[in-house]
Structures are given as C-alpha cells and as structure tokens.
C-alpha positions in Angstrom: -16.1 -72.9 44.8 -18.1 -73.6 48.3 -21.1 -74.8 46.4 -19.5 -77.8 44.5 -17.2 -78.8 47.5 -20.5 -78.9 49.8 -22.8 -80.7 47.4 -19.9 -83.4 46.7 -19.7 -84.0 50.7 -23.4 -84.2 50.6 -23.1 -87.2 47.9 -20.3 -88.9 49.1 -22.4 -88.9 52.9 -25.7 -90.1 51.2 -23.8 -93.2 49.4 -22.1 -93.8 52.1 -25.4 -94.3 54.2 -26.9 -96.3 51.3 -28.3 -99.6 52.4 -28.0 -102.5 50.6 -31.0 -104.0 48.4 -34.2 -105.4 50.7 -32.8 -103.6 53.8 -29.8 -102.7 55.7 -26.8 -105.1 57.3 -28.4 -104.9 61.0 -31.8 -106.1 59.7 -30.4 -108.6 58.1 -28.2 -109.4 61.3 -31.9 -109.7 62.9 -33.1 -111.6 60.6 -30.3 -113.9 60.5 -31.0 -114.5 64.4 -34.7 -115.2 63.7 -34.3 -118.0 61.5 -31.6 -119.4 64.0 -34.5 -119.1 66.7 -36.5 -120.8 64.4 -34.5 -123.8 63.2 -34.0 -124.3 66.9 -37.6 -124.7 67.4 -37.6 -127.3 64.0 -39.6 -124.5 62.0 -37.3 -125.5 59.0 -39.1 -123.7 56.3 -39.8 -120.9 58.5 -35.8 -121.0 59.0 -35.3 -121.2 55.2 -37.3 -118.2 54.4 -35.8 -116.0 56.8 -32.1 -117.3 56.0 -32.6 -115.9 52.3 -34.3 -112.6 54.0 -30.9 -112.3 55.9 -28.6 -113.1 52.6 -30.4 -110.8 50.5 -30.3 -107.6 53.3 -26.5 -108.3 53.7 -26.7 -110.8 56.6 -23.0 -112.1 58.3 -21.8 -115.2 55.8 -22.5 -117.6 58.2 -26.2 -117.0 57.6 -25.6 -118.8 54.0 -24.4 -121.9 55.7 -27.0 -122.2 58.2 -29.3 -122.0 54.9 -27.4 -124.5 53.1 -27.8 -126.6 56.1 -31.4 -126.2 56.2 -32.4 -126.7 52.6 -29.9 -130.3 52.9 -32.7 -131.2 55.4 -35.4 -130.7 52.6 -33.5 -132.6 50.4 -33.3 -129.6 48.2 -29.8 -130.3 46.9 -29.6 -128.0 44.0 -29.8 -125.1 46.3 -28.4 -126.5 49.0 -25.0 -126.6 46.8 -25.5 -122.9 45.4 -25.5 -121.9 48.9 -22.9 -124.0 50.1 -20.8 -122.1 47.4 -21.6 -118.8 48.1 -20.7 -119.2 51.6 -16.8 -120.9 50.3 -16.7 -117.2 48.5 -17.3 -114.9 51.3 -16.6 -117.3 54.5 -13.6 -115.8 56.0 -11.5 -118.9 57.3 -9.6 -120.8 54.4 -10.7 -123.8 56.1 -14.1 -122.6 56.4 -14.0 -122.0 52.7 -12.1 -125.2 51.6 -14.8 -127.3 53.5 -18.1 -125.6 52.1 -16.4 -126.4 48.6 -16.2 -129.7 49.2 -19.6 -130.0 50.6 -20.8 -128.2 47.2 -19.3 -130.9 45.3 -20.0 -133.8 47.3 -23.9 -132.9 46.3 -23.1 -132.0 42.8 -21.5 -136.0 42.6 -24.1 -137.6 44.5 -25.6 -141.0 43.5 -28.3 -140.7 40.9 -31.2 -143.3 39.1 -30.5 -142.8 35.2 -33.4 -145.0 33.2 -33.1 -145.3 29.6 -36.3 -146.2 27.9 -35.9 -147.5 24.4 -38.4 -146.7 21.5 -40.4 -148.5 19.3 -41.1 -151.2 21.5 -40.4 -153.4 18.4 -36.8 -152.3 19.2 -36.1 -152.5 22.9 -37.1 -156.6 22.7 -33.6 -156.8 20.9 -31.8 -154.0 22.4 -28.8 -154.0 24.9 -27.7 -151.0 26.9 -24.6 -150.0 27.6 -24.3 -147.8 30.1 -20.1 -146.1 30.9 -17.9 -149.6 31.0 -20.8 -151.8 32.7 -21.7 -155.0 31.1 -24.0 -154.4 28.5 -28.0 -155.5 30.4 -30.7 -156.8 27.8 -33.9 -154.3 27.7 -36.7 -155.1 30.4 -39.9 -154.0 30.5 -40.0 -150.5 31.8 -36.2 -149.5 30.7 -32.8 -150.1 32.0 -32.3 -148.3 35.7 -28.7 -148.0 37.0 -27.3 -145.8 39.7 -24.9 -143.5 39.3 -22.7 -141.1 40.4 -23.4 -136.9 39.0 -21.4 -136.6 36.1 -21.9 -137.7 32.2 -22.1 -141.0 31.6 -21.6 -142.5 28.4 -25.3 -144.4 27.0 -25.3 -147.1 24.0 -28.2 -148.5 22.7 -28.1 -151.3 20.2 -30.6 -153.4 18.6 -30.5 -156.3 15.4 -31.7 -154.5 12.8 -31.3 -150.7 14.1 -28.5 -147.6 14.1 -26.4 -147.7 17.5 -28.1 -144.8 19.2 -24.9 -143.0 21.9 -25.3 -140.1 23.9 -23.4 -138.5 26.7 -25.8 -137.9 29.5 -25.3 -135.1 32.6 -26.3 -136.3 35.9 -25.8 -134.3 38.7 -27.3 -133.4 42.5 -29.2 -136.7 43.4 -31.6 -135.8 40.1 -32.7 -138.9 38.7 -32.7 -138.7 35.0 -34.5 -140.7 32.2 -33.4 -140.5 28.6 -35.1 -142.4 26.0 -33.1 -143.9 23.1 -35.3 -143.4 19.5 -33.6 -146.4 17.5 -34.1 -146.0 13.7 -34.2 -148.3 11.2 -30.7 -149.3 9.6 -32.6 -148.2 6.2 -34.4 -145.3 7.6 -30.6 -144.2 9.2 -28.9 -143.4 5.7 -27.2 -146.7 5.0 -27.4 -150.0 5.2 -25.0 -152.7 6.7 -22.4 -153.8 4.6 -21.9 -157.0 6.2 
C-alpha cells in the first residue's frame, strides 16, 4: 500500500515542478525585463522578439502590452490587436482589461484604401461604382479608391450593356484592399434585359 501512495506523491511533485513550454515563469520574468531594457534603448525589434520570448515562457501579462505597444510602432496592426486582446484576457484590473479591448478594436476599425478595378476595360469606360451609400463615382483610369473605415462595405458595379456586379467586401486593420469587379455581358449573364 506504501508503494502506490509514494509513487503518486512522486507524480503529483514532478507536475507540480513542470515548467511551462519554452522555459519557466522566472525566465520569462527575465526576459520580460530584457526587452523593457531594450525598448528603452529604441532597439524595437530587439524589444519585440524578446516580448514574444517572455509571453511564450509564461512572462507577467503586462509583458503582452508592452508587445502590443511595440509592434503599433511597426505599424504591424494585425498583431498588434491579437496582443492587445490577449492582454484584455489575462490583465488583472477590469479597467486594464476594458481599455486593451477597446484599443483591439480601435485597430480592427481603422481607416482603410479599398480600390475597385473594373474588368474588361471595354466595361469600366461606362461603369459607375457604388461604393456603401456614397454617390455613385464614374470609373477612372486605374480604379475607384475610397477610404474607409474596417468593416464590410457594400460594392456596386454597373455598366450599359453589362450584369450589376455587388459584393460585400471585409476591410479591417489599416489593410488596404483591391477588389476587382468581372462585369459580364447581359447575354453572356443568362438573360437579357426586358426593357
């Protein structure tokens, strides 16, 4: 009865000294206070490098904003926001939390360039875009370019002679998106006007 009692202390010891993946909660500590050092001396990269060292080996939360804060600077808003809402998960103030949520979502809706290009060129002479409730704006060389802010926006494409092309396009992050409009023939569509 010794035997089993013994070996279940041993296991219950050993996971209980088990260390998290890529090192244990101290080094990441350490390194968390290296990349601080670092950003201090403008070594941004350096900083952002070490910051995801620290988060992976268990590093204190803040560690996740100080990345977040970094990889802003680098313009790398994608990431910046995944990090912003990792930290709203584990930071342990409600108003900590509340505020890197928000932050998250303030990059997710950032502006945005969507171009829509309109093919065959035969077709975008003629075409107007629509692009959400704006005016509709007569095809110029290169495509239609207007500035949004991240979400879907509703794109209409229509040209004498040619289907209404409509799609519902994702912006999101600063990203600038193009989507390009393939207008068809009213005969090549299925049908023809009944006008």
């Amino acid at each position: 009865m010794r035997v089993p009692l013994f070996s279940a202390l041993v296991l219950v010891a050993a996971q209980a000294g088990a260390q998290p993946e890529g090192g244990s909660r101290m080094e990441g500590m350490v390194r968390a206070r290296q990349a601080s050092m670092a950003r201090q001396r403008g070594e941004v990269d350096e900083a952002i490098r070490l910051y995801l060292e620290a988060v992976s080996m268990g590093g204190p939360p803040n560690a996740l904003r100080e990345l977040a804060q970094c990889l802003e600077t680098r313009q790398r808003w994608r990431e910046s926001a995944g990090a912003w809402n990792r930290y709203a998960a584990l930071a342990r103030l409600n108003a900590d939390r509340r505020d890197a949520a928000a932050r998250a979502e303030m990059l997710r809706t950032m502006l945005t360039s969507l171009r829509v290009r309109v093919e065959p060129a035969v077709a975008a002479r003629v075409s107007r875009v629509w692009i959400d409730r704006q005016p509709p704006r007569w095809y110029a060389a290169g495509g239609v370019e207007h500035v949004a802010e991240g979400g879907r926006h509703r794109v209409r494409v229509e040209a004498r002679g040619y289907a209404t092309w409509e799609m519902m396009v994702p912006t999101s992050y600063g990203e600038a998106v193009t989507v390009v409009a393939v207008m068809l023939a009213e005969g090549d569509a299925g049908y023809r006007d009944a006008r």
